[in-house]
TORZAPA-904273 format. One record per residue (C-alpha): x, y, z; residue in one letter. Coordinates in nm, 2 decimals. Last residue first. Layout:
+--------+--------+--------+--------+
|      x |      y |      z | residu |
+--------+--------+--------+--------+
|      X |      Y |      Z |      a |
...
+--------+--------+--------+--------+
//
This chain:
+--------+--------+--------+--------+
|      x |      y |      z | residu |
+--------+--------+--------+--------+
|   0.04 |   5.14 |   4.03 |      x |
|  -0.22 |   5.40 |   4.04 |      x |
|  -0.55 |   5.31 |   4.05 |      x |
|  -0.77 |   5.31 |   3.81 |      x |
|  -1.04 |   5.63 |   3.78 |      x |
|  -1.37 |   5.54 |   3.61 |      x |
|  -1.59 |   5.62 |   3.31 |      x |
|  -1.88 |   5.34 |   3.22 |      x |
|  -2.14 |   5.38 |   2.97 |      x |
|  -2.44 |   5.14 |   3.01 |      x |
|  -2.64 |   5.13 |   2.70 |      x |
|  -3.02 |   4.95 |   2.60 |      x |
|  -3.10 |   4.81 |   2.28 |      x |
|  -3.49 |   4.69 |   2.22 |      x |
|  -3.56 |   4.33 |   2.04 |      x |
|  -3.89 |   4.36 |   1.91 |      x |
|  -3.82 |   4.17 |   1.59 |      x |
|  -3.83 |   4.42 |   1.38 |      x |
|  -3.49 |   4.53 |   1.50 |      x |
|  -3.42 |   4.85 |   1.29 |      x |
|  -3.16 |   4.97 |   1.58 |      x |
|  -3.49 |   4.90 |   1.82 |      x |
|  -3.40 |   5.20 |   2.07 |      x |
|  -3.13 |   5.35 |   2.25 |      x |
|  -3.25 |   5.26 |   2.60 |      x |
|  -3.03 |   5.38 |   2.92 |      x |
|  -2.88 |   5.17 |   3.16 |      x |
|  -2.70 |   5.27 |   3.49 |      x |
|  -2.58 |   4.98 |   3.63 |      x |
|  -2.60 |   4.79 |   3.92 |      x |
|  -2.37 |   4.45 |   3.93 |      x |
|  -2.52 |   4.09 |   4.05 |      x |
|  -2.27 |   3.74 |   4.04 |      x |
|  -1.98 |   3.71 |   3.77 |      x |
|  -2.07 |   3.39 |   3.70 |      x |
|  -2.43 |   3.32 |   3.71 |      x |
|  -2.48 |   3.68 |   3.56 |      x |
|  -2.73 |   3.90 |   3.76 |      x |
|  -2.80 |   4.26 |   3.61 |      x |
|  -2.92 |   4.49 |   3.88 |      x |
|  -3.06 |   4.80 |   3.63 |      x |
|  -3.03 |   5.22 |   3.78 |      x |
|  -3.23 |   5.45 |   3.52 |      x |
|  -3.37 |   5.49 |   3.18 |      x |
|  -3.71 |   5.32 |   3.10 |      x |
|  -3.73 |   4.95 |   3.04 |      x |
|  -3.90 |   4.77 |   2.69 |      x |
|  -3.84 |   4.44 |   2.64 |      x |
|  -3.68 |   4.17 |   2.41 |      x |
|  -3.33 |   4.26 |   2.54 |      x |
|  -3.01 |   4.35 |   2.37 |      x |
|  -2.74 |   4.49 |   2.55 |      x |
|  -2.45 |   4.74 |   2.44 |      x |
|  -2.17 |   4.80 |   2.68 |      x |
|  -1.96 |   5.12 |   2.76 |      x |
|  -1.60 |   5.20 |   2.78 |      x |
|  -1.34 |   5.45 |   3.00 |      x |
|  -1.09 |   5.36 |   3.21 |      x |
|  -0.91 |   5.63 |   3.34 |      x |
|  -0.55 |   5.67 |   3.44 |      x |
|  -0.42 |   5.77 |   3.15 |      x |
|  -0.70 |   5.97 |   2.90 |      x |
|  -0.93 |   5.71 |   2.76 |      x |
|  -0.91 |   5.59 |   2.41 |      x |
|  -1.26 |   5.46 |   2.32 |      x |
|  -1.37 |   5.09 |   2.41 |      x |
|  -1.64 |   4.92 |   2.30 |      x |
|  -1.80 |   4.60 |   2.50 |      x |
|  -2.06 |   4.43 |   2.29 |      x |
|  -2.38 |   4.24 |   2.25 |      x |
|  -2.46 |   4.16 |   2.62 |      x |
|  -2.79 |   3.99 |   2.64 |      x |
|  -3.05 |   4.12 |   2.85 |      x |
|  -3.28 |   3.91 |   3.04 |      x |
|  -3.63 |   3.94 |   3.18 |      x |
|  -3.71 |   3.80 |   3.50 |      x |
|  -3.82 |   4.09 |   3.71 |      x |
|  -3.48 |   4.11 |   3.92 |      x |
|  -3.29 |   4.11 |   3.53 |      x |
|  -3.09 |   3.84 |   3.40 |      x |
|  -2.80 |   3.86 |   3.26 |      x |
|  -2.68 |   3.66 |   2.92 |      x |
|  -2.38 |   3.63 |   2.76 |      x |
|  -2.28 |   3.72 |   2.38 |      x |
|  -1.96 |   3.94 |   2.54 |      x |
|  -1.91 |   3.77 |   2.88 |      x |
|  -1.54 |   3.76 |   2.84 |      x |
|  -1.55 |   4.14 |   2.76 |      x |
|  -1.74 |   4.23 |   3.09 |      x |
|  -1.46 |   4.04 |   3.29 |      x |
|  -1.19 |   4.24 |   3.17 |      x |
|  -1.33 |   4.55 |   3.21 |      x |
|  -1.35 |   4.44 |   3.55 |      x |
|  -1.69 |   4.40 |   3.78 |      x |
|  -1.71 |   4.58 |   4.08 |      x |
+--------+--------+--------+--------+
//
């Protein structure tokens, strides 16, 4: 599983998709989550247009993750360029 952490280091980064096409990730926000939970979700970018469901993104780093994605839209990109969300609630473990 891949850290918070790690997903915020790879802000502007590329992943590529099993059919070739590759997302890049734009940014990592973070609400305040209740203690205990970690709670954020990451905004790609991607010239391509993918329906809502389960994504393996492959970075050259951090190796091949499945996430959920779901598509927001152009965000008045004329360009093309399509926005896609993974949101991302989880328990930490206790110290």
């Amino acid at each position: 599983m891949i850290t918070l952490q790690q997903w915020r280091d790879c802000e502007g980064q590329s992943f590529t998709l099993p059919d070739g096409n590759t997302l890049v990730l734009e940014s990592v926000s973070m609400p305040v989550a209740p203690d205990g939970w970690e709670c954020f979700s990451l905004l790609f970018a991607a010239p391509c247009d993918l329906e809502q469901g389960m994504r393996t993104l492959r970075h050259p780093t951090l190796g091949e993750e499945a996430v959920f994605l779901v598509p927001l839209g152009p965000f008045g990109a004329t360009d093309g360029t399509q926005r896609f969300e993974a949101v991302f609630n989880r328990q930490v473990a206790s110290p």
